[in-house]
Wavefront OBJ file of the C-alpha trace (Angstrom):
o trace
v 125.629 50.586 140.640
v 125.709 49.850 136.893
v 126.677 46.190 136.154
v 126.648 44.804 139.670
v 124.138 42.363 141.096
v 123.474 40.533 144.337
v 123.784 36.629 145.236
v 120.053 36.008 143.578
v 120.777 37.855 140.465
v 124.216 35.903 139.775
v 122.398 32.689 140.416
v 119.160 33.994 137.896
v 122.521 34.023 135.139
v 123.883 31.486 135.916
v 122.541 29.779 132.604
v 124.202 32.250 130.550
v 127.529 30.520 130.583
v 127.664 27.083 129.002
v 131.089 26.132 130.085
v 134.661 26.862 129.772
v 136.897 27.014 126.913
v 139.866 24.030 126.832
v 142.499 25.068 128.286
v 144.242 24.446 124.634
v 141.978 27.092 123.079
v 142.527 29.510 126.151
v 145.918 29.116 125.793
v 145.338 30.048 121.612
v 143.446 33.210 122.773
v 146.540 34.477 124.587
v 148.897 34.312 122.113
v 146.186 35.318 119.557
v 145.806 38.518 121.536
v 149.419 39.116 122.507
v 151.735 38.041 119.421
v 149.266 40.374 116.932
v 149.580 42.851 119.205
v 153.371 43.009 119.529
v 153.151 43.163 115.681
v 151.360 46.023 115.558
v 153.616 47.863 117.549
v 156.748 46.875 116.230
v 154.872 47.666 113.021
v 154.814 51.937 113.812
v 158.664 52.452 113.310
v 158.987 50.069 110.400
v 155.950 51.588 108.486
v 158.212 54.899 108.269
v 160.224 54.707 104.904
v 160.846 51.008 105.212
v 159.661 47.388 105.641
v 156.082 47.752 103.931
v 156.095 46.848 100.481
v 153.378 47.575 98.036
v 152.572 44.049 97.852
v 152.493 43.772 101.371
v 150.138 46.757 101.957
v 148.034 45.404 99.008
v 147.653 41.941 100.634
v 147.126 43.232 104.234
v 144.509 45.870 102.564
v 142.554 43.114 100.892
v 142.615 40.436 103.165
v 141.754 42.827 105.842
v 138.947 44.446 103.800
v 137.493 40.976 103.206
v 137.643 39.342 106.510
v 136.127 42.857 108.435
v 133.282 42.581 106.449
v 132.555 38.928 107.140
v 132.501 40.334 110.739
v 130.353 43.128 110.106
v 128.153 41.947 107.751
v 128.244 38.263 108.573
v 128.641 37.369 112.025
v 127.428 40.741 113.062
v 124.358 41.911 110.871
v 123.324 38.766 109.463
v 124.042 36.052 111.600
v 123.808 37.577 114.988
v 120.911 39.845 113.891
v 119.406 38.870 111.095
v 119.023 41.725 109.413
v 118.533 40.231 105.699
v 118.261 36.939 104.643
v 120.495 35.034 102.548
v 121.012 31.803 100.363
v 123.025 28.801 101.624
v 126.385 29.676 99.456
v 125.926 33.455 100.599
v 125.921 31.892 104.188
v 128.665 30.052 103.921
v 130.694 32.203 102.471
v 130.123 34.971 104.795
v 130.690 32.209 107.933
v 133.875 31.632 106.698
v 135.267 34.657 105.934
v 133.812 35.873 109.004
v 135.975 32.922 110.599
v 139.037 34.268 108.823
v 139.157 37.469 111.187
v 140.076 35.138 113.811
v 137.581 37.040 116.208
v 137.075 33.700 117.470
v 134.433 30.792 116.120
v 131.071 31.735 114.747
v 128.763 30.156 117.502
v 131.048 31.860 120.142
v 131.100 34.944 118.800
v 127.304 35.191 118.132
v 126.057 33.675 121.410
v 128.113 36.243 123.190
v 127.181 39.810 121.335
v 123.253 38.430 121.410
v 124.035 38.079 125.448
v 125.171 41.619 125.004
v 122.734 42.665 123.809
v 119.709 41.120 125.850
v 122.092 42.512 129.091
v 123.826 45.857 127.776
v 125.133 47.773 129.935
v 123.585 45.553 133.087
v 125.121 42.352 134.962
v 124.913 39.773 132.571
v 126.386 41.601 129.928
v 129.837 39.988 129.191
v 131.806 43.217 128.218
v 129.780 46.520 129.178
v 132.513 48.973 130.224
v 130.083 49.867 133.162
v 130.677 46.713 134.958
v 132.308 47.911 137.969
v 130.720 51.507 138.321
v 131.099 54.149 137.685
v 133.681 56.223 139.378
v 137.049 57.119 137.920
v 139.165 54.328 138.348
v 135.755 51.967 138.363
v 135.536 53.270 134.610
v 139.082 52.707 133.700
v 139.204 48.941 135.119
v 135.748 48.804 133.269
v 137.185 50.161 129.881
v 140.307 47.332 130.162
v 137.476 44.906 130.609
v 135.266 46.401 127.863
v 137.936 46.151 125.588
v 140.396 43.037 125.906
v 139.909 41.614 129.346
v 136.784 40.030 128.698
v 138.347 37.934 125.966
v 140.548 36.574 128.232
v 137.678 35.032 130.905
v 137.564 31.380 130.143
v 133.608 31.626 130.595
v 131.741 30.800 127.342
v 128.118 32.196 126.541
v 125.241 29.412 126.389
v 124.722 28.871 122.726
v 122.211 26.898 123.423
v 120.502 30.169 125.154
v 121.790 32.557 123.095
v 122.691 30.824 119.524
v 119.944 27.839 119.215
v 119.228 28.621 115.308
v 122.750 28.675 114.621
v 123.079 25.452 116.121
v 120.198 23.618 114.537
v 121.983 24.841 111.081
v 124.402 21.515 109.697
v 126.459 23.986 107.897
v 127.544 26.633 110.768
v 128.230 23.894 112.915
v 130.814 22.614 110.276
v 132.379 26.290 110.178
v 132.116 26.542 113.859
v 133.963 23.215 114.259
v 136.940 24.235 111.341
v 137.747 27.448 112.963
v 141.029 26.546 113.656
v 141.790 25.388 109.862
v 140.368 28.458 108.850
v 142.212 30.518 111.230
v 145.925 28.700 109.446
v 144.667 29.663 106.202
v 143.983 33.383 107.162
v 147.385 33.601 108.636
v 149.356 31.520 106.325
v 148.048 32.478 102.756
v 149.186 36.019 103.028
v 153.050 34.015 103.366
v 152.175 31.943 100.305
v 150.725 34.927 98.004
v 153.892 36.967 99.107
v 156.860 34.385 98.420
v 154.871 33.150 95.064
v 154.287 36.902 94.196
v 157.945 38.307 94.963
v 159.344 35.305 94.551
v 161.791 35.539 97.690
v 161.531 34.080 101.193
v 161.815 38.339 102.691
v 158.398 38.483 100.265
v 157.163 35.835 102.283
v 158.009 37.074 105.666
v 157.041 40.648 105.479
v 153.479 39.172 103.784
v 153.218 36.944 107.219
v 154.395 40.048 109.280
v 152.249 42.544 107.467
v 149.164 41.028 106.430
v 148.903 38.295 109.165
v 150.083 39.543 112.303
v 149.869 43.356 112.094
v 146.291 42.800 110.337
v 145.041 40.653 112.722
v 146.086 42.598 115.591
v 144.374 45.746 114.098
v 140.897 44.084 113.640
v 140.986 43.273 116.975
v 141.031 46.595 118.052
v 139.052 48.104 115.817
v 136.229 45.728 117.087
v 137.407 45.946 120.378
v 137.017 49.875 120.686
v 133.115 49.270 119.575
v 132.498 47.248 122.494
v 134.466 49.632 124.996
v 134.574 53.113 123.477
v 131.386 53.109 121.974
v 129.791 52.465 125.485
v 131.386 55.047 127.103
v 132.676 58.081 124.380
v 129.954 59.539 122.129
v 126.951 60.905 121.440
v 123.255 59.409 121.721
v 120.895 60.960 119.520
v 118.649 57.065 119.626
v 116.358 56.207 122.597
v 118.531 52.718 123.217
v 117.790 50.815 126.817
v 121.391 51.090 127.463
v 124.734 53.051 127.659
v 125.249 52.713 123.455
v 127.039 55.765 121.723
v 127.403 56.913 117.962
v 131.638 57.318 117.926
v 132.262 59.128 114.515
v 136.005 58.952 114.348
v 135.720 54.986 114.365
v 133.082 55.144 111.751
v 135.353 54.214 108.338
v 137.614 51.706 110.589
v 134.734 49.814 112.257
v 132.700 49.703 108.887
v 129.959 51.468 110.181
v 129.532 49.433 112.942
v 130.959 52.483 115.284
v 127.206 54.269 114.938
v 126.384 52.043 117.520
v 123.552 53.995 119.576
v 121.204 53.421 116.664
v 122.289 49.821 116.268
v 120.912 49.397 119.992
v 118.069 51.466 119.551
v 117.189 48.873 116.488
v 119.802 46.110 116.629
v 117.990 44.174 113.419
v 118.187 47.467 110.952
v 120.471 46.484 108.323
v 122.266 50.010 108.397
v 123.504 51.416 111.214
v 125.061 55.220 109.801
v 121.396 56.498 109.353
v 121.298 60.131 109.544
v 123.152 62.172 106.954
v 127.307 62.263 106.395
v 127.121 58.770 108.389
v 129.411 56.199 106.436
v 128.097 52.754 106.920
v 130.379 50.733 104.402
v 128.597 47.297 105.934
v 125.545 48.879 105.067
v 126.324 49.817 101.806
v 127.527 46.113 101.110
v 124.064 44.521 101.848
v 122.796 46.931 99.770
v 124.937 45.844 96.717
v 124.280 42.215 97.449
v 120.631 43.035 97.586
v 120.943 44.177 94.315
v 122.860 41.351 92.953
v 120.136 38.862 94.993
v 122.173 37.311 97.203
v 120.374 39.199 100.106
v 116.457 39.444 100.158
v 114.152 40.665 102.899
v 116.934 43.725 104.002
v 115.613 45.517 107.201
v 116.236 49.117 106.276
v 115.474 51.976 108.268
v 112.364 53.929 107.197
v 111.631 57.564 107.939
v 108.757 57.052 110.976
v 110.722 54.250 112.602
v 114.014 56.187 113.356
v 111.720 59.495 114.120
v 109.824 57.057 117.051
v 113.633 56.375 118.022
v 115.044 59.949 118.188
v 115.194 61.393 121.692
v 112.917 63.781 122.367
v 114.028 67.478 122.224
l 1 2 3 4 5 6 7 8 9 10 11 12 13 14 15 16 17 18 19 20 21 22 23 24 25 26 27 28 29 30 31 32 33 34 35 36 37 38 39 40 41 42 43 44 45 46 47 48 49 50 51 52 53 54 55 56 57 58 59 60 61 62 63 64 65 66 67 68 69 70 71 72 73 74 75 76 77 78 79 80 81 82 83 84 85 86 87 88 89 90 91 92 93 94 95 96 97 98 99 100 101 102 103 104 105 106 107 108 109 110 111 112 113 114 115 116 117 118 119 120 121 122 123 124 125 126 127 128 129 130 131 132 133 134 135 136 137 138 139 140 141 142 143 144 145 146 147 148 149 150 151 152 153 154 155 156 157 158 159 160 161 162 163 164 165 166 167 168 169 170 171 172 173 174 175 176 177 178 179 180 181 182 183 184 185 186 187 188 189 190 191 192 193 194 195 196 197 198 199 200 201 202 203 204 205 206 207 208 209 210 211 212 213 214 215 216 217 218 219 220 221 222 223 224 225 226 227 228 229 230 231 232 233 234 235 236 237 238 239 240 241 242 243 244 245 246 247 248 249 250 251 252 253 254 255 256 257 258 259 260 261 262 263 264 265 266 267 268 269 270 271 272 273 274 275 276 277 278 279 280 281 282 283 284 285 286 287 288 289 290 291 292 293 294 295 296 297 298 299 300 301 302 303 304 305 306 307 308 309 310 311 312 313
């Protein structure tokens, strides 16, 4: 059965985990997960005729915008995968922005999806929706897990496994370590731009609500659904080892990161939306910062690698 093992296989991962998060932190995740989330759905009736300003949906557009793509193309593409190479200040910036999400702190984040992907889909693998099997209501605990549940295990991947270049790096250490700074100033600057900008404490509040909470809470689940959905949902047009689906209708939302059975198949190409029609806006930001030479050696996709890849027939 798909993502269950015996007594000797548990023990053969045991060093995957390298501990447990504080009880402090675990405590953060919670409300990081639930308050966001509340947002976003008191957020449905207000967004009809009232309670989003322009300024509000301009700052929760931007912010979001920003922060997604230090996800996608920093944590995910070039720090997890190393997909392209980049100078220090290109680095940092993406780390921190990246942090800004507040999809948790850099070394966590990468130690775990590189554990997903050296397990996908197989025990080990800390969020495969295929964990416990594969029968109807197997599937549906498995999608819970897939998706949120996961998150809320205080188990923590072994960096020093999974993550030991990011640890040897001075700089991502210093990121990892100000996560929680970084995570104030994601959720407080929209309040500050707001009030300065409208000049009233409401402007201030609905910033906070809008373009903190409710944007926050949306990332989330955007990223979430790749892990769950896009293991389960889909189509698979990519020889990958695992369970890995392309998901189209999450394809603008995600970034591009939603064409995730080619991302599998070759987790190091720099652009995952590789066959025609396939938006890959992450993609399509490496390639500008190629141009601009803030990204050198770019891993894209050439024509005989992805026809070795396609499924035969």
């Amino acid at each position: 059965m798909v993502g269950q093992s015996g007594p000797g296989e548990q023990v053969a991962h045991v060093d995957l985990l390298g501990g447990k998060r504080r009880l402090a932190a675990h405590v953060a995740v919670y409300l990081f997960v639930i308050v966001p989330f509340a947002a976003l759905v008191i957020a449905i009736p207000l967004s009809w005729g009232w309670g989003l300003s322009r300024l509000d949906a301009a700052l929760a557009l931007g912010l979001h915008t920003v922060t997604l793509l230090g996800v996608t193309v920093g944590f995910h593409r070039h720090f997890t995968h190393r997909s392209f190479k980049a100078g220090r200040v290109t680095r940092i910036a993406l780390a921190v922005v990246g942090s800004m999400a507040v999809q948790g702190p850099i070394l966590h984040w990468v130690a775990d999806h590189r554990r997903h992907h050296a397990f996908a889909d197989r025990a080990g693998d800390p969020h495969s929706p295929w964990t416990f099997g594969t029968s109807p209501a197997a599937l549906l605990r498995g999608m819970w897990h897939a998706h949120i549940g996961w998150i809320l295990n205080r188990d923590l991947s072994n960096q020093h496994r999974f993550a030991p270049d990011l640890l040897a790096d001075r700089d991502i250490r210093v990121i990892h370590r100000l996560f929680g700074p970084l995570t104030l100033v994601s959720m407080l600057a929209p309040a500050v731009l707001g009030g300065l900008l409208s000049w009233t404490w409401q402007g201030a509040l609905t910033a906070f609500f809008w373009a903190s909470l409710v944007r926050v809470a949306f990332q989330q689940h955007v990223v979430w659904s790749v892990n769950s959905i896009c293991h389960l949902v889909g189509e698979r047009p990519f020889a990958a080892r695992d369970r890995s689906t392309n998901f189209w209708p999450l394809a603008i939302l995600s970034f591009g990161d939603s064409w995730h059975n080619l991302h599998h198949a070759d987790p190091t190409c720099a652009r995952h939306g590789v066959e025609r029609g396939q938006v890959d806006i992450a993609g399509r930001v490496i390639w500008i910062l190629e141009k601009l030479g803030l990204a050198y050696d770019v891993r894209w996709p050439t024509a005989g690698r992805l026809a070795r890849l396609h499924r035969a027939g």
